[in-house]
N, C-alpha and C positions, 0 to 999 in steps of 0.2 A: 310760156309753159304750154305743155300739150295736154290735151283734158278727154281721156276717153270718158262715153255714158253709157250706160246701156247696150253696149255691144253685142251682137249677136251675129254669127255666121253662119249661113247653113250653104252647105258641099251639092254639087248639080245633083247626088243623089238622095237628098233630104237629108243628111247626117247633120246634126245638131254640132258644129264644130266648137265655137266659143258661146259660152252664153253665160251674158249678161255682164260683161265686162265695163269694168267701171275703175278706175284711178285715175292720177296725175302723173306724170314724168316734171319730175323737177328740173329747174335750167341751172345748167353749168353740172352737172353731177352726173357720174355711172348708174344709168338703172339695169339691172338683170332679172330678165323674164327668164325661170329657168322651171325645169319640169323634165319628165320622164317624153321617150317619144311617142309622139306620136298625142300630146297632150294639147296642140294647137298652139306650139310658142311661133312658127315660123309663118301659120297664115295670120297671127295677129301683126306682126314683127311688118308684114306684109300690105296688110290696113292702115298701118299707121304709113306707111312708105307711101300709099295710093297706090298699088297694084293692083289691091284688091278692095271690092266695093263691100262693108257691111249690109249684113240683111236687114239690119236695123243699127238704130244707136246714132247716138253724135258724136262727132271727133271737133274737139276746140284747139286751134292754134292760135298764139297770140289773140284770146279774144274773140278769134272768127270762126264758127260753125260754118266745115266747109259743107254742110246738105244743103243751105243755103245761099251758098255763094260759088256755083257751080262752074261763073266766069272768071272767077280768083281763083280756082282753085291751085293751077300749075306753078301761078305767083306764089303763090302761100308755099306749096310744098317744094319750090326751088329754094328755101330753105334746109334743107334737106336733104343729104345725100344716103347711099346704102352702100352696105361692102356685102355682096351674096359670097356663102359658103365655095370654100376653094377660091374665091377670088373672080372668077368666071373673066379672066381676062380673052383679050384675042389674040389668038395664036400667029393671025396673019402681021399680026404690026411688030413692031420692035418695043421694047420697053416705057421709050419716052413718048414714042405715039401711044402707046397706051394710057398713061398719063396724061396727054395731049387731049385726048379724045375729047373730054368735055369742055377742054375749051377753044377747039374747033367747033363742036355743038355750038355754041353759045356768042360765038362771032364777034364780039367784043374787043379781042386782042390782035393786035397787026400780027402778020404770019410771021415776020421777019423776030418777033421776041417769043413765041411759043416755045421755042424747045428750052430756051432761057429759062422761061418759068416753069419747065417741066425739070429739070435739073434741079432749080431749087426744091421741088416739090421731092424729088427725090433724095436728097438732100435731109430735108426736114424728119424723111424714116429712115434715116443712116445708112443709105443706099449710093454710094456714091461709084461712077466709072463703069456704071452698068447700062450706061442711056441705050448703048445702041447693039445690045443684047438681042438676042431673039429669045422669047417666054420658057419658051423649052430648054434650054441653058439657066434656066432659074429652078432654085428649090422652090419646095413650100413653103417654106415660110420667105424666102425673098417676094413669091409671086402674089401673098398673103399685104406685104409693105408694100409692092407698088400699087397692088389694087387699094389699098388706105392710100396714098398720095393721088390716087385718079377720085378719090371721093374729097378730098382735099382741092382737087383741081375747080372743084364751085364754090370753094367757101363758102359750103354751109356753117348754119349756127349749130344742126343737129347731125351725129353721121348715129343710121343704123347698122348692127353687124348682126349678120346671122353665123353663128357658130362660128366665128375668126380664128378659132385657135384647130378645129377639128382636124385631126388629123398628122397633124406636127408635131415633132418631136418634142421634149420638154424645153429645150434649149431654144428652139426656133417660139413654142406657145410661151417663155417667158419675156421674149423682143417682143410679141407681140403683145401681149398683157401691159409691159413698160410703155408702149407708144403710146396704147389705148388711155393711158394714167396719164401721161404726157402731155396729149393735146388736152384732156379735162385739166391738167393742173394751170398749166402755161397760156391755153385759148379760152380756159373756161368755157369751154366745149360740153354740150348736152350731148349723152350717149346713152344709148341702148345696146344693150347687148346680150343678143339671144345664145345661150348655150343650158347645155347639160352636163359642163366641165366644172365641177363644184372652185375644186381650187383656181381655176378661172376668174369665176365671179366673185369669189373669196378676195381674191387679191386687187380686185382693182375696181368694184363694184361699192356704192355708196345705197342703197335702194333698191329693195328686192320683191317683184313678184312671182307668185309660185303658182305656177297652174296644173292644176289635175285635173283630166278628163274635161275638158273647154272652160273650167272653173276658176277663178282667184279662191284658194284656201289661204293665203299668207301674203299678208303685205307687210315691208318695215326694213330694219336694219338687220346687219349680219347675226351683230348679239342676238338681236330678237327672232332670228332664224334659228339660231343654232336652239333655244331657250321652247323653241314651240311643241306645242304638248299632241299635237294632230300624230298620231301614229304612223299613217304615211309618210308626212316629212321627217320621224324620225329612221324609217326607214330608210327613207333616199340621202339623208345627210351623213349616215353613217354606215363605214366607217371611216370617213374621210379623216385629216387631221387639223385638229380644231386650232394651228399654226398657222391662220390664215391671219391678213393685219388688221386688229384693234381700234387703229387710229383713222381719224376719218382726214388722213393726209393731211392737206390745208386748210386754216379756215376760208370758206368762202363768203 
């Protein structure tokens, strides 16, 4: 489990960005950090990834505060992988080298089965016969599944996504909504997932926080989303349609 405390971020120009953040992310489950922009979902999203350093607070992985364990730390968080917004793949490589990418990083694999298990990774987001595409011959939402199969490529226990579905047609944000359920239901996969696409987080999110203005106002379930008496989140949840799924999928 990941254990934020006392969080707090402040911006090179004093801005009080997140403050005082405090929850759990549960393992094996969708959590959704969701909020208006500009509310500090993506520099937390960000914190928990290690990009960015808190100005305060402690972060628990497995147990381990990494403020204190400053030589573990890259161990600790190669647990972990992220999918950034649009996918931020590289234009110069072809598709399976992009999927490749981290595990040419990581040196572990003889060169002679890389693209093998880049195929399967491709594969696994129902991308098949595209290896040796160039990026720009991809839609968004294909270029959206192979940036999740290059996060796949570390087998992590965690992936973060910052806004995965932004931008994408409905058809393309519901492949990707289905993957994201996917690898939680089948890898039992801990996921984060930053958006401000209600029906997004609706449909494949098990645990919700809500941040306004750098603040947790709401933590819980969907029911207990939809059910919250805070005026703003009445505001911001509606007028979506409350046809989002009920069931908390599978038991875990």
């Amino acid at each position: 489990m990941i254990s934020l405390k006392n969080i707090n971020f402040f911006s090179d120009d004093a801005q009080h960005i997140l403050k005082n953040i405090t929850f759990d992310i549960p393992d094996a489950k969708v959590t959704a950090i969701i909020g208006a922009s500009g509310s500090g979902k993506t520099t937390l999203l960000r914190i928990i990834a290690g990009l960015y350093e808190p100005t305060s607070g402690e972060i628990w992985i497995d147990g381990q505060n990494l403020a204190t364990l400053p030589k573990t730390k890259q161990q600790v968080r190669s647990k972990m992988a992220i999918v950034f917004q649009h996918g931020a793949l590289f234009d110069s490589l072809t598709v399976w080298e992009n999927v490749a990418f981290p595990l040419y990083e990581q040196g572990t694999m003889p060169l002679s089965k890389v693209r093998e298990e880049a195929e399967k990774l491709l594969e696994m987001v129902d991308l098949h016969g595209v290896a040796d595409l160039s990026i720009d011959q991809c839609s968004g939402g294909m270029q959206m599944r192979i940036a999740i199969a290059r996060a796949l490529a570390s087998y992590p226990e965690v992936i973060l996504y910052d806004e995965p579905s932004s931008g994408l047609d409905p058809i393309a944000r519901g492949l990707i909504c289905d993957l994201i359920q996917k690898q939680q239901i089948q890898q039992r996969m801990t996921s984060v997932l930053v958006t401000h696409q209600l029906s997004a987080a609706f449909q494949i999110s098990n645990h919700f926080i809500f941040l306004y203005e750098g603040e947790i106002i709401f933590e819980g379930t969907a029911d207990e989303l939809m059910e919250a008496k805070d005026p703003y989140i009445q505001r911001f949840i509606q007028p979506p349609s409350r046809s989002y799924r009920t069931t908390d999928f599978v038991p875990l």
